[in-house]
Each structure stands twice: as structure tokens, then as C-alpha cells.
PyMOL Python script that loads the backbone (N, CA, C, O; Angstrom):
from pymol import cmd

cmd.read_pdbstr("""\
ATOM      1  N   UNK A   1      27.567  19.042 112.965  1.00  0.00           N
ATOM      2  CA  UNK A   1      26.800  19.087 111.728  1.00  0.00           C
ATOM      3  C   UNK A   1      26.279  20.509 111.509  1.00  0.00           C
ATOM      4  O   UNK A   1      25.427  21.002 112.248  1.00  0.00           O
ATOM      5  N   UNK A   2      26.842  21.175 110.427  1.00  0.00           N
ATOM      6  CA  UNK A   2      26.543  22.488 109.828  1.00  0.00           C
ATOM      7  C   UNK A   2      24.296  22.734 110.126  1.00  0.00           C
ATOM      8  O   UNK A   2      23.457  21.868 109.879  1.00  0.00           O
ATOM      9  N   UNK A   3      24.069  23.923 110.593  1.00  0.00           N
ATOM     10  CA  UNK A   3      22.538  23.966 110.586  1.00  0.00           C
ATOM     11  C   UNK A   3      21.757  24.727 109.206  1.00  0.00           C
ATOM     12  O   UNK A   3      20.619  25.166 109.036  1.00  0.00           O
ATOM     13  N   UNK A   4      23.386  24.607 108.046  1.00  0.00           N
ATOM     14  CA  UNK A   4      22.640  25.649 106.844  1.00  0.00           C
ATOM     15  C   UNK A   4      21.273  24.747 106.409  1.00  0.00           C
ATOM     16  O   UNK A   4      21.091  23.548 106.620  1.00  0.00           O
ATOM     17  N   UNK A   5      20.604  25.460 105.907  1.00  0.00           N
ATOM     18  CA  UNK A   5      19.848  25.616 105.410  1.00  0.00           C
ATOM     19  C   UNK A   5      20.230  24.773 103.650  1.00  0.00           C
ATOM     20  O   UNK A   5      20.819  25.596 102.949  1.00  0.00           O
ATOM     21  N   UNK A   6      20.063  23.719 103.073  1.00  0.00           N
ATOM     22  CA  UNK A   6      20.111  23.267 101.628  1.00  0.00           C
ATOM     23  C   UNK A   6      18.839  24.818 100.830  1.00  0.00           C
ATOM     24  O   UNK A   6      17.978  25.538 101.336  1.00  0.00           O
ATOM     25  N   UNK A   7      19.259  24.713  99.815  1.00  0.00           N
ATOM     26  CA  UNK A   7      18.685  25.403  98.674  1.00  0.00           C
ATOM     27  C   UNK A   7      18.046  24.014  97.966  1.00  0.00           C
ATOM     28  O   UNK A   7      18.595  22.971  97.609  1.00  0.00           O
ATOM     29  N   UNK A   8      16.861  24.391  97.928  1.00  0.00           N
ATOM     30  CA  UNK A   8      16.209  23.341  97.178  1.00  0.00           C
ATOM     31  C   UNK A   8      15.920  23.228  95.910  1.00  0.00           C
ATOM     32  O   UNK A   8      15.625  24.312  95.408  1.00  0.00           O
ATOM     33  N   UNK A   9      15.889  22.280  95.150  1.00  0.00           N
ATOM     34  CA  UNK A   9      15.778  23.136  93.753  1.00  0.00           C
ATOM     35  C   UNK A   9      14.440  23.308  93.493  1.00  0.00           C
ATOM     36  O   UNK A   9      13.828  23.517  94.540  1.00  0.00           O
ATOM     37  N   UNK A  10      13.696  23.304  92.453  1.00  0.00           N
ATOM     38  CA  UNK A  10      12.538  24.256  91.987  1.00  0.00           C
ATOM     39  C   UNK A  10      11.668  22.844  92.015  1.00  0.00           C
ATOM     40  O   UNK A  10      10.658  22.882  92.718  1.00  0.00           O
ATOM     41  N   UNK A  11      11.924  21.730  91.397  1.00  0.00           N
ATOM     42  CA  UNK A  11      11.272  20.460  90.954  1.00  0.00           C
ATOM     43  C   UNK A  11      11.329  20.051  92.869  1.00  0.00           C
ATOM     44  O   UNK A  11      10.226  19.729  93.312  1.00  0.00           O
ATOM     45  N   UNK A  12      11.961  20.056  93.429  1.00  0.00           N
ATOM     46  CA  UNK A  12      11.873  19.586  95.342  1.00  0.00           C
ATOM     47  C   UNK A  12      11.127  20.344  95.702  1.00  0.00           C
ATOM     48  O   UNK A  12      10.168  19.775  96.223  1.00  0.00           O
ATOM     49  N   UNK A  13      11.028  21.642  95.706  1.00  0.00           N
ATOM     50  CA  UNK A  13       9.674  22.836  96.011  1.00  0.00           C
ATOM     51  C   UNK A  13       8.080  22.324  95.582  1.00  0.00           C
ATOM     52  O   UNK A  13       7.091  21.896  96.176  1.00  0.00           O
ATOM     53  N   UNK A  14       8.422  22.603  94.363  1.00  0.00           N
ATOM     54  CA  UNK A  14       7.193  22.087  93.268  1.00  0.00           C
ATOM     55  C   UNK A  14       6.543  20.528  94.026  1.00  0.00           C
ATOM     56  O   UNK A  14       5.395  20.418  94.458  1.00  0.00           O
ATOM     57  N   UNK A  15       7.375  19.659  94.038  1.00  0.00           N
ATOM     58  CA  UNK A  15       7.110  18.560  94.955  1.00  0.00           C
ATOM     59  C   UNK A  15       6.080  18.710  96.519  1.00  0.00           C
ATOM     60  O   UNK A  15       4.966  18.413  96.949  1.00  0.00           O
ATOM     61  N   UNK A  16       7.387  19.396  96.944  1.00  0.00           N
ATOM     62  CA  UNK A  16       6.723  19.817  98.515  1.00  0.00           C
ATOM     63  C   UNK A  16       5.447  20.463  98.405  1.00  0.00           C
ATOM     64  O   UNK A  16       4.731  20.242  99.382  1.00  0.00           O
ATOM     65  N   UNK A  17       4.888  21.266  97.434  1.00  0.00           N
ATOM     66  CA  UNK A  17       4.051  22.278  97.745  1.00  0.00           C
ATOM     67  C   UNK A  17       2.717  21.437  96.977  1.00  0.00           C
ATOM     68  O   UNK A  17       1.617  21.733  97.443  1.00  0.00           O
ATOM     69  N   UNK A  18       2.724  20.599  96.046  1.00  0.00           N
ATOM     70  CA  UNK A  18       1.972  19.764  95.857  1.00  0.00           C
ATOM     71  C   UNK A  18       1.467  18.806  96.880  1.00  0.00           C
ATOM     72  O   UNK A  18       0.247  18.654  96.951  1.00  0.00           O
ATOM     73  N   UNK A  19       2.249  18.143  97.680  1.00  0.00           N
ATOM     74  CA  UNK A  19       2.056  17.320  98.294  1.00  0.00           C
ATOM     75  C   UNK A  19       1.361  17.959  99.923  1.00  0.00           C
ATOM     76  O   UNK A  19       0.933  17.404 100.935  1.00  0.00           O
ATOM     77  N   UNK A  20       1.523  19.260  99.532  1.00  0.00           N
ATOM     78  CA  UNK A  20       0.860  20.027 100.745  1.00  0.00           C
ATOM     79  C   UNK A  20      -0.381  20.449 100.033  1.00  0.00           C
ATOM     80  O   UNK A  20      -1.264  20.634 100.870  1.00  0.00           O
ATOM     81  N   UNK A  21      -0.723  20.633  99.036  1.00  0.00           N
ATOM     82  CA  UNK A  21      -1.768  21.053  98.303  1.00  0.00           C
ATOM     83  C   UNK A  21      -2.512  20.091  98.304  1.00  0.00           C
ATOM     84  O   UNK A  21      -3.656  20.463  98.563  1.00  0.00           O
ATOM     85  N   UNK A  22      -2.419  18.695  98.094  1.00  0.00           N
ATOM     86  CA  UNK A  22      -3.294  17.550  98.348  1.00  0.00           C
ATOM     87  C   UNK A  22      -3.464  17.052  99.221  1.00  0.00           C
ATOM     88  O   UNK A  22      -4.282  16.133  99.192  1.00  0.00           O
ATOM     89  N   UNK A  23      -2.759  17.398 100.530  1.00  0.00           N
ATOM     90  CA  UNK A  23      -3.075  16.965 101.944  1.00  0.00           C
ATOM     91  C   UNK A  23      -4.122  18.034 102.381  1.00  0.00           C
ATOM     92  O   UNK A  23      -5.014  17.597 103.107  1.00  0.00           O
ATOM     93  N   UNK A  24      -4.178  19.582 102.012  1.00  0.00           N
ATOM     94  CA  UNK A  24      -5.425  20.712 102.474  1.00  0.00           C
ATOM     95  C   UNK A  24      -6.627  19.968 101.381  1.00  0.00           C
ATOM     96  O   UNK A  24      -7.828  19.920 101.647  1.00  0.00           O
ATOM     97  N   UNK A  25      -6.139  19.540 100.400  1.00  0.00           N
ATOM     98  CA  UNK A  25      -7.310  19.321  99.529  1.00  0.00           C
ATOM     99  C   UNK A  25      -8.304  18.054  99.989  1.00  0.00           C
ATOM    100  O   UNK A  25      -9.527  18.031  99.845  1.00  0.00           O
ATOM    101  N   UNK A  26      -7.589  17.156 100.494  1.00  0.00           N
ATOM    102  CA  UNK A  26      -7.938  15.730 101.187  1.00  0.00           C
ATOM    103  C   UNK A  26      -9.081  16.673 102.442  1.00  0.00           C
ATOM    104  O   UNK A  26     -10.302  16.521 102.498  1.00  0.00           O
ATOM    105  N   UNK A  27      -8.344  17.509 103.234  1.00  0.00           N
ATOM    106  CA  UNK A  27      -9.334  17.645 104.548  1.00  0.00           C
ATOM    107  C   UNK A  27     -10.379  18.763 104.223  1.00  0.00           C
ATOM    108  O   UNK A  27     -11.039  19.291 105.118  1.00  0.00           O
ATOM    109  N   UNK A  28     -10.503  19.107 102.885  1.00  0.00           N
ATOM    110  CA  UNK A  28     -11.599  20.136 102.744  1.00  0.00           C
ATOM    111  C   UNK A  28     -12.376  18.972 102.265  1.00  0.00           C
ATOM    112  O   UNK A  28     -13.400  18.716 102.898  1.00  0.00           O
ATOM    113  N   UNK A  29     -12.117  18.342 101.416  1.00  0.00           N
ATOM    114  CA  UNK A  29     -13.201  17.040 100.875  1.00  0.00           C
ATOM    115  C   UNK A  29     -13.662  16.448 102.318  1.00  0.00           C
ATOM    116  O   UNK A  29     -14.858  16.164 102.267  1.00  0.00           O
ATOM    117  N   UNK A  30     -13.196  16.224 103.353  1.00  0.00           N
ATOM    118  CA  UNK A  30     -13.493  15.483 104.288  1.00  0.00           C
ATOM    119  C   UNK A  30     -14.302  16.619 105.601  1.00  0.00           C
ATOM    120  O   UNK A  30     -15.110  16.395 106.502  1.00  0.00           O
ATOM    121  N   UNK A  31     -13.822  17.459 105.277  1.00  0.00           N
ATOM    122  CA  UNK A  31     -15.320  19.001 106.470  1.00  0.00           C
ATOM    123  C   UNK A  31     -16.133  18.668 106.122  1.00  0.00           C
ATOM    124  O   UNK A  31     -16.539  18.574 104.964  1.00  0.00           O
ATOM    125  N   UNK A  32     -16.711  18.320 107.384  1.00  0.00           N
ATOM    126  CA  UNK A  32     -18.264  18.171 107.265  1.00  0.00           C
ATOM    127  C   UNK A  32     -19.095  19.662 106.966  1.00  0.00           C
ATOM    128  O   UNK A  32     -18.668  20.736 107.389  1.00  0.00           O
ATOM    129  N   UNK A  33     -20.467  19.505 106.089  1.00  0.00           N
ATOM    130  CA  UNK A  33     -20.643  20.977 105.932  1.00  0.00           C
ATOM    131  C   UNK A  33     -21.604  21.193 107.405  1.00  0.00           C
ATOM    132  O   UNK A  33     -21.309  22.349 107.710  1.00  0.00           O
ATOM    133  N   UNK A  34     -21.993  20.996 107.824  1.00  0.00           N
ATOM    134  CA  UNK A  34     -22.565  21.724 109.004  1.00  0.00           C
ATOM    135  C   UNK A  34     -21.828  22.163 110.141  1.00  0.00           C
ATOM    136  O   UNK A  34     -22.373  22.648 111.133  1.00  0.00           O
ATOM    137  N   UNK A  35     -19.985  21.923 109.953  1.00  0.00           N
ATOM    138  CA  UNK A  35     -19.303  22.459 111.097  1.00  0.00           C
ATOM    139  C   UNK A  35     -18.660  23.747 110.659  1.00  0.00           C
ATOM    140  O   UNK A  35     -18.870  24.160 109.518  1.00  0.00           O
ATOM    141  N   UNK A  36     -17.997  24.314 111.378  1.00  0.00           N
ATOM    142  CA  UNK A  36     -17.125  25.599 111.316  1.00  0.00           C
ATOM    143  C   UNK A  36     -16.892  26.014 109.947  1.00  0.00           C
ATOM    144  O   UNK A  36     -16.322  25.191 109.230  1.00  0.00           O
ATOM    145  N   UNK A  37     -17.219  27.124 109.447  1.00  0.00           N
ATOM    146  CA  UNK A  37     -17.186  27.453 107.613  1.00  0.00           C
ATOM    147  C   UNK A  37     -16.002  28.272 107.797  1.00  0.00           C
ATOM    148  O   UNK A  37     -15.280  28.234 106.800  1.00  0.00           O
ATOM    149  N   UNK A  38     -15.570  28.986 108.718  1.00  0.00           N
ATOM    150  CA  UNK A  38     -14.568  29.418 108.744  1.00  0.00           C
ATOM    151  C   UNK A  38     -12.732  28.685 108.938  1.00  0.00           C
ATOM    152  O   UNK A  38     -11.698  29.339 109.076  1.00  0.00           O
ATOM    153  N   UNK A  39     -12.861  27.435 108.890  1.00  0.00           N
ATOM    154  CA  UNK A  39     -11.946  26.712 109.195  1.00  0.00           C
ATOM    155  C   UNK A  39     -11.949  26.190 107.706  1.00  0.00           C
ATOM    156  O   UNK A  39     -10.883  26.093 107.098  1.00  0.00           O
ATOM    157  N   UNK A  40     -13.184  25.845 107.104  1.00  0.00           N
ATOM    158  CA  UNK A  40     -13.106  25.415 105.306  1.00  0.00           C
ATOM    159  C   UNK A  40     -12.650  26.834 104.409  1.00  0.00           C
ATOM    160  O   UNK A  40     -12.068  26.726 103.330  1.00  0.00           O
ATOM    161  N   UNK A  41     -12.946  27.964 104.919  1.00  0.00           N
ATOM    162  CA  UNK A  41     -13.153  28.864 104.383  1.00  0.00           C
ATOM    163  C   UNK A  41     -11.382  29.329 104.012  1.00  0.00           C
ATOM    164  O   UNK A  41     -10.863  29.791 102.996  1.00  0.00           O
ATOM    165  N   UNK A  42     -10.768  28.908 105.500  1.00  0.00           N
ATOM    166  CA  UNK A  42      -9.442  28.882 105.838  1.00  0.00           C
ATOM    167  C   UNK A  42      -8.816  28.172 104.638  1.00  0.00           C
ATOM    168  O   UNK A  42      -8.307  28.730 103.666  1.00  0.00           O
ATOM    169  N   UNK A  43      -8.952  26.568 104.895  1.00  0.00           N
ATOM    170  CA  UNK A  43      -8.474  25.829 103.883  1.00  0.00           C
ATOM    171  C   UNK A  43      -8.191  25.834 102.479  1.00  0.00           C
ATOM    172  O   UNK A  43      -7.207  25.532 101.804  1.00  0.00           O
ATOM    173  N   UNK A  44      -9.980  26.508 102.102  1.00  0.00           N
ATOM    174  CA  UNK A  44      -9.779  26.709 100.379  1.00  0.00           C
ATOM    175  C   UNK A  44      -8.703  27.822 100.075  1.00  0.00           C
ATOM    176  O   UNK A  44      -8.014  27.698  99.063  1.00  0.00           O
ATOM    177  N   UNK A  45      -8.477  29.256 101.185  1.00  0.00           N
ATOM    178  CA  UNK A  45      -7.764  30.137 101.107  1.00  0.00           C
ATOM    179  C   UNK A  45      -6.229  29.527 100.639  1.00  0.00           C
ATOM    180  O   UNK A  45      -5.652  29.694  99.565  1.00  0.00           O
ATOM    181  N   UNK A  46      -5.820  28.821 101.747  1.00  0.00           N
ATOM    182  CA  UNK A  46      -4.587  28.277 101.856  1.00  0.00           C
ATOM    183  C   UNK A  46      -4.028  27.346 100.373  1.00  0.00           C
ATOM    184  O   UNK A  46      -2.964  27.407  99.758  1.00  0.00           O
ATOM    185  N   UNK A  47      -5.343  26.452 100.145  1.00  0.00           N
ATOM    186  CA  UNK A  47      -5.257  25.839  98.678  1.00  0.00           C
ATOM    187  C   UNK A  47      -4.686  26.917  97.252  1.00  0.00           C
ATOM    188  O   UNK A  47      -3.880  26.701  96.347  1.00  0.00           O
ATOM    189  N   UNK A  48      -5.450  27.983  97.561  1.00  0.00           N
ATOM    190  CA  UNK A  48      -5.593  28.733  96.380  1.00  0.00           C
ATOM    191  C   UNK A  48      -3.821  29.511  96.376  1.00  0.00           C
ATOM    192  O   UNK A  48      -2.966  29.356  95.504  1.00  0.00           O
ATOM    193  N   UNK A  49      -3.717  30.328  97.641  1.00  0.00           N
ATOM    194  CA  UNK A  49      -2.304  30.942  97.499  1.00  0.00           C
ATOM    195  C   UNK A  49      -1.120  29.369  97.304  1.00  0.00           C
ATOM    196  O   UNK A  49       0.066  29.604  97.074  1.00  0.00           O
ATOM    197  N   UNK A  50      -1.548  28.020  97.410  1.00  0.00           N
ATOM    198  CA  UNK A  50      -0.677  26.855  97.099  1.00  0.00           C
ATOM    199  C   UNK A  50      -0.783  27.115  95.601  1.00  0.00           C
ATOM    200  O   UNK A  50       0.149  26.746  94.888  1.00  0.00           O
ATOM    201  N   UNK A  51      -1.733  27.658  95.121  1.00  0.00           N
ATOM    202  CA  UNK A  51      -1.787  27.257  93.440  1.00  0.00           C
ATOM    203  C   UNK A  51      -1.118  28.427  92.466  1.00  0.00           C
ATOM    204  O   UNK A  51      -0.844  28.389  91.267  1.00  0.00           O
ATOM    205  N   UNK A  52      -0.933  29.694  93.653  1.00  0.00           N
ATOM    206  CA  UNK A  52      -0.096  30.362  93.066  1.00  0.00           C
ATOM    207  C   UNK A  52       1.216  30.108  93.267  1.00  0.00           C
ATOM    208  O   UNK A  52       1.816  30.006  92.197  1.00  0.00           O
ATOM    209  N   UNK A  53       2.038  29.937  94.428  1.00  0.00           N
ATOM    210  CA  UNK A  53       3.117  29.471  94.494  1.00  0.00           C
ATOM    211  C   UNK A  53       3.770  27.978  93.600  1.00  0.00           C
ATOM    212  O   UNK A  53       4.952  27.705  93.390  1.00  0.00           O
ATOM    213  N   UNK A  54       2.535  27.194  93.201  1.00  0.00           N
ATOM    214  CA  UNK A  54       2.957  26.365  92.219  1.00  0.00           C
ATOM    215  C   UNK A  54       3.332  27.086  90.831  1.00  0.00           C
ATOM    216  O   UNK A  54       4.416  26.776  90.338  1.00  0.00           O
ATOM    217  N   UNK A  55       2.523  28.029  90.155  1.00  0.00           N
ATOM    218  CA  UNK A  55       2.378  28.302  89.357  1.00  0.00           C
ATOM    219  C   UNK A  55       3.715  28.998  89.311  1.00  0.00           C
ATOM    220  O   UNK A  55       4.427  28.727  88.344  1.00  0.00           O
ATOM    221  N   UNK A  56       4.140  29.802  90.155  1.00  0.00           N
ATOM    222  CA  UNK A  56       5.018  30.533  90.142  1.00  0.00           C
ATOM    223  C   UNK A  56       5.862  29.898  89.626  1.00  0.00           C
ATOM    224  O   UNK A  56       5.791  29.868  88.398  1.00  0.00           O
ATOM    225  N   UNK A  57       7.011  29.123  90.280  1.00  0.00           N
ATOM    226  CA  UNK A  57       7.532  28.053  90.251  1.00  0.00           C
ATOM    227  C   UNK A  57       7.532  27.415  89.108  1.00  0.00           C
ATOM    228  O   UNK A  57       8.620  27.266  88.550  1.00  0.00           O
ATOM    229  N   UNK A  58       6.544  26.985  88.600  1.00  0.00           N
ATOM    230  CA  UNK A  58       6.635  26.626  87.243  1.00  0.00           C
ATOM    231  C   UNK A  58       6.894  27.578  86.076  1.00  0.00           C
ATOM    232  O   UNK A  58       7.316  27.110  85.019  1.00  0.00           O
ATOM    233  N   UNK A  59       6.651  28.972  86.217  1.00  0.00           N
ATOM    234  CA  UNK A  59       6.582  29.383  85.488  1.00  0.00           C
ATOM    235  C   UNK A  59       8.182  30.190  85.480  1.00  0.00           C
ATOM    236  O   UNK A  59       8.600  30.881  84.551  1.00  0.00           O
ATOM    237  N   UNK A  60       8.747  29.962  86.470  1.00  0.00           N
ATOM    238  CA  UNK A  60      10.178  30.406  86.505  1.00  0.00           C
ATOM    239  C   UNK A  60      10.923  29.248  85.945  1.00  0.00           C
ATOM    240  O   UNK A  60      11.816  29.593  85.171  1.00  0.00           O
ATOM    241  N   UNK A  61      10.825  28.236  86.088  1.00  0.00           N
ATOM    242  CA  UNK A  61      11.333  27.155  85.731  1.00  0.00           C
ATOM    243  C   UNK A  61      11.424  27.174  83.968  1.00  0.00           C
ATOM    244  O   UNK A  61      12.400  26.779  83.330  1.00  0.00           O
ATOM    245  N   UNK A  62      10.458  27.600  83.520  1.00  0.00           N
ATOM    246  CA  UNK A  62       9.386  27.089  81.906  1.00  0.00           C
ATOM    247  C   UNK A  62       8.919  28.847  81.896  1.00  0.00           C
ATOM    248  O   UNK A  62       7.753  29.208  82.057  1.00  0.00           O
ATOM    249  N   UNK A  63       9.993  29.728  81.691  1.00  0.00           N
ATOM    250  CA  UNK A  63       9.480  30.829  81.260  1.00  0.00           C
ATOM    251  C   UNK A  63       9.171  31.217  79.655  1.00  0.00           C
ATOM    252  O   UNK A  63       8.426  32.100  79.230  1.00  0.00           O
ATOM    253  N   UNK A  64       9.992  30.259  78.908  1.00  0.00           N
ATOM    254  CA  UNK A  64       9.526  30.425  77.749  1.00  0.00           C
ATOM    255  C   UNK A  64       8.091  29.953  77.271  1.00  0.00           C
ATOM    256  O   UNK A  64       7.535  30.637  76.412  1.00  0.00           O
ATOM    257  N   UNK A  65       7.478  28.869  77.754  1.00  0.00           N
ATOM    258  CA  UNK A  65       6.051  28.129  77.475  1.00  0.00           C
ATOM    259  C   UNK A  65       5.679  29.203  78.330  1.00  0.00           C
ATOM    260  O   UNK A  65       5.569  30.194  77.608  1.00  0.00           O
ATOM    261  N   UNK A  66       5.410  29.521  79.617  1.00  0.00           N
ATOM    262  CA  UNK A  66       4.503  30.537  79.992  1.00  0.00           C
ATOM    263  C   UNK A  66       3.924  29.735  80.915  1.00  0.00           C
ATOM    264  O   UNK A  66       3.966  30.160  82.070  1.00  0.00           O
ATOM    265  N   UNK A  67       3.268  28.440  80.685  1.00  0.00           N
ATOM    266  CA  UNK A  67       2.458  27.703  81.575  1.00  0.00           C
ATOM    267  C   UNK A  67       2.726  26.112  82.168  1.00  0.00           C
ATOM    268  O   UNK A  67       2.103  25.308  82.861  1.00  0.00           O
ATOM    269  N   UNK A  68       3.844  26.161  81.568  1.00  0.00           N
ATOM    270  CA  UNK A  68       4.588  24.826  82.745  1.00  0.00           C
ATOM    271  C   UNK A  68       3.450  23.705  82.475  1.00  0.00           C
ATOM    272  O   UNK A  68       2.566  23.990  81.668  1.00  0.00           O
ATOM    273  N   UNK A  69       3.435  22.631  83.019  1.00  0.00           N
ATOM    274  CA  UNK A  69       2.467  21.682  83.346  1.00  0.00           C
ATOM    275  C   UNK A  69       1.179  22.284  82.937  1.00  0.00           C
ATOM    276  O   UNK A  69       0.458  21.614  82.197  1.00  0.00           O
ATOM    277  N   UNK A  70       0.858  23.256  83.252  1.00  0.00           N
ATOM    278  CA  UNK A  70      -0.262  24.031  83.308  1.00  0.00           C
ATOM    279  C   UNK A  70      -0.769  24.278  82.269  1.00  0.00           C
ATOM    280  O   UNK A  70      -1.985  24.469  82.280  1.00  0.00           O
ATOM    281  N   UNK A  71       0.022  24.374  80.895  1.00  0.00           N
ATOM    282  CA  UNK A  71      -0.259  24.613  79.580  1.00  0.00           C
ATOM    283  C   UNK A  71      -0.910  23.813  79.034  1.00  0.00           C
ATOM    284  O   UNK A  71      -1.363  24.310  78.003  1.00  0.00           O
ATOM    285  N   UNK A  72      -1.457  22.014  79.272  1.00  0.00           N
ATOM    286  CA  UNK A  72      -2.202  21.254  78.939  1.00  0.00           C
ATOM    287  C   UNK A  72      -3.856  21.531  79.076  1.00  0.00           C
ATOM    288  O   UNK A  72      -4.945  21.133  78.661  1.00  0.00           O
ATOM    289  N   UNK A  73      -3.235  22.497  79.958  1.00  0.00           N
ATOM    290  CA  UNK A  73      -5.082  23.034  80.161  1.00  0.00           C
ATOM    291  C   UNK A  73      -5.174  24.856  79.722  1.00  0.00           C
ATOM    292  O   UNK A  73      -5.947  25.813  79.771  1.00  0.00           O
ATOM    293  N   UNK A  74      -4.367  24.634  79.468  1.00  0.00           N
ATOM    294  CA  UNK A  74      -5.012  26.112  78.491  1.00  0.00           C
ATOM    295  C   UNK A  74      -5.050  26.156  76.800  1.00  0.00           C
ATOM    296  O   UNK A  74      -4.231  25.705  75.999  1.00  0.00           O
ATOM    297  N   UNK A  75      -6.141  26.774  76.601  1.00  0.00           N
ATOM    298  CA  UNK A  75      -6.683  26.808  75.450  1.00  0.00           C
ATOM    299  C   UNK A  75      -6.556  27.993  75.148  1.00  0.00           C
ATOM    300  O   UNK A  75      -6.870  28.967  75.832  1.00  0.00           O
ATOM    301  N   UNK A  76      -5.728  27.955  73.305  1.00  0.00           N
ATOM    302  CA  UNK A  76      -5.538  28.635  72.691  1.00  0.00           C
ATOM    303  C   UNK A  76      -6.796  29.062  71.861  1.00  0.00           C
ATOM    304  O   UNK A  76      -7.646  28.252  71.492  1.00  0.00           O
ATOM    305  N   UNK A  77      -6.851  30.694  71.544  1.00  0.00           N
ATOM    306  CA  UNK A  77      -7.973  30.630  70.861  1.00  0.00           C
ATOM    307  C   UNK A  77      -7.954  30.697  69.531  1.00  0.00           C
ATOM    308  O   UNK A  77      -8.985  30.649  68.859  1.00  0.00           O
ATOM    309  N   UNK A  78      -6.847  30.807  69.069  1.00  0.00           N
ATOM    310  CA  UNK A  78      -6.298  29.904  67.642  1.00  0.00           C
ATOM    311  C   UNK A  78      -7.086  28.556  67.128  1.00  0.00           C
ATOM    312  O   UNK A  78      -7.561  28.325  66.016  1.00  0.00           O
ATOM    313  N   UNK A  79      -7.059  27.630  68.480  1.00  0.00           N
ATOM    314  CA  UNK A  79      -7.398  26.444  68.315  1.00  0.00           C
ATOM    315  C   UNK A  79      -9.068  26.348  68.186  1.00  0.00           C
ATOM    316  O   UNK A  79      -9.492  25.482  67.420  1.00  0.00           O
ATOM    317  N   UNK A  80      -9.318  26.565  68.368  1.00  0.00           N
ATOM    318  CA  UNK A  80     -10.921  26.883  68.223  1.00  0.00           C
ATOM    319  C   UNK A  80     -11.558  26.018  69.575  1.00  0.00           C
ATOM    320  O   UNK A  80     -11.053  25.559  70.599  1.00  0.00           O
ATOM    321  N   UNK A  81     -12.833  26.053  69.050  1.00  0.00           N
ATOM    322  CA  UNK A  81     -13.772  25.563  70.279  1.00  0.00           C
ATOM    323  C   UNK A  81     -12.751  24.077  71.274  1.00  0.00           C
ATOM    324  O   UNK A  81     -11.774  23.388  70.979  1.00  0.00           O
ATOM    325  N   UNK A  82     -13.608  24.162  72.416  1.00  0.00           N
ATOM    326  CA  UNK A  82     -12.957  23.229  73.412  1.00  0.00           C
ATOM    327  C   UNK A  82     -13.230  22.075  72.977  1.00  0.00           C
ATOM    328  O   UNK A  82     -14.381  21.733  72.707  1.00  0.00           O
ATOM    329  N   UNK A  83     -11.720  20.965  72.791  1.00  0.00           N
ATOM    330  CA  UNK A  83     -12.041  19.572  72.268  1.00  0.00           C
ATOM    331  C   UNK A  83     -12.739  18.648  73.007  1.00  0.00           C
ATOM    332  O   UNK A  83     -13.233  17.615  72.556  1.00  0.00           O
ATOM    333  N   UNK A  84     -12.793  19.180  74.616  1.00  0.00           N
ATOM    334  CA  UNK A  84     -13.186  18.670  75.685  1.00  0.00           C
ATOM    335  C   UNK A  84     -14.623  18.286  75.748  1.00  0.00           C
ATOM    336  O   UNK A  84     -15.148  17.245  76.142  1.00  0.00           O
ATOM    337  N   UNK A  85     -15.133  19.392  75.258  1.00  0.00           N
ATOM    338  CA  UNK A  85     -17.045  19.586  75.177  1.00  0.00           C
ATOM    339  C   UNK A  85     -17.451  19.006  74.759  1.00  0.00           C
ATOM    340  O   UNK A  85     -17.080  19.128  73.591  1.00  0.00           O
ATOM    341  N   UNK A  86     -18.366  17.972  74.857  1.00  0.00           N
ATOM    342  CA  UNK A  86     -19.107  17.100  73.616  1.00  0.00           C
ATOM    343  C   UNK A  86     -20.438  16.879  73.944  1.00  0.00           C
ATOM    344  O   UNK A  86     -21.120  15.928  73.562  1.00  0.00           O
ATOM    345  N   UNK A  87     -20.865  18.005  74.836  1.00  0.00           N
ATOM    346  CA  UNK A  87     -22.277  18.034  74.718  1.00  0.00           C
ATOM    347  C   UNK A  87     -23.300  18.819  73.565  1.00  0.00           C
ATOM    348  O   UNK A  87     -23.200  19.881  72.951  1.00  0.00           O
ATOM    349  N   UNK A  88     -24.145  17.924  73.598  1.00  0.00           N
ATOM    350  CA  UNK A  88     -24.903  18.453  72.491  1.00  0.00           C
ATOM    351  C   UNK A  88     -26.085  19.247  72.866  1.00  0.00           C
ATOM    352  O   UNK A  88     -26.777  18.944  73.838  1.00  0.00           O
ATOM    353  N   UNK A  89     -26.363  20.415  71.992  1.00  0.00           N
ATOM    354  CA  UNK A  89     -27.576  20.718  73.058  1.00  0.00           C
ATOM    355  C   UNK A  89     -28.589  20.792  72.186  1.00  0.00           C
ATOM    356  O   UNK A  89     -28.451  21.178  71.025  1.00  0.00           O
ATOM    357  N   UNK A  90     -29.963  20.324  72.842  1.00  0.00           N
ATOM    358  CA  UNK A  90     -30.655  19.801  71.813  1.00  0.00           C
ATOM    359  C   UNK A  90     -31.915  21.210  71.994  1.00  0.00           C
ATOM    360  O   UNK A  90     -32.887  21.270  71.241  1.00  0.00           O
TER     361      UNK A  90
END
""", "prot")
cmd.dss("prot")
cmd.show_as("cartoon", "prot")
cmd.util.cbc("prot")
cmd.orient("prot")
């Protein structure tokens, strides 16, 4: 049995790297805060370069939109104020 290496495609990546992104995300929710800050400190690190390599990825995939998946949460400022907000402030 050949030991190459498969080429994965972008949507199997995107997959994998999510599913690693919510397994670091699961055990930072679960650090207790009075133990080691440098081991959370670790984690959020690791989360964050996951959110660029997603992004990446998506954005090679979906270079014309720009923001892949990601574009549901960005706001144009065309569009005016955030539809999201509905606090009132009194």
C-alpha cells in the first residue's frame, strides 16, 4: 500500500480544522480559572491562528465574495446601522 500522502480538498481541510477549532474551544470553556493561565493562554493562541487558517481557506475557495461563510457576519456600511442591535437606550 502506496504511503502518498492524498491531497485533500479545501471543504475536507475546512472540515478538519473546524472540528479542531471546537475541540480547543470545548477545553478553554472547561479551564478552570484558578489553574495554569499559561496553558489557556496557549489555547486561545492556538484557537485564533485556527481562525486564520479557516479564513484562509475560505477565502481561496470564495475569492470573489471575499468572505466565504464569513460574509454573513460582515456588515456593509452601505447597509446602515446593525440589524442585530435592538437596544434602546433610554
Amino acid at each position: 500500500m502506496p504511503s502518498e500522502e492524498t491531497e485533500e480538498t479545501p471543504q475536507e481541510l475546512l472540515a478538519k480544522l473546524k472540528a479542531e477549532r471546537q475541540f480547543l474551544s470545548e477545553r478553554m470553556r472547561q479551564h478552570p480559572p484558578d489553574r495554569d493561565h499559561n496553558e489557556f493562554t496557549a489555547l486561545f493562541l492556538q484557537v485564533g491562528q485556527l481562525d486564520i487558517e479557516i479564513k484562509k481557506i475560505i477565502e481561496s475557495v470564495v475569492p470573489e465574495q471575499g468572505h466565504g461563510e464569513l460574509g454573513q457576519f460582515t456588515l456593509k456600511s452601505s447597509e446602515g446601522p446593525d440589524p442585530l442591535r435592538k437596544r434602546k437606550i433610554k
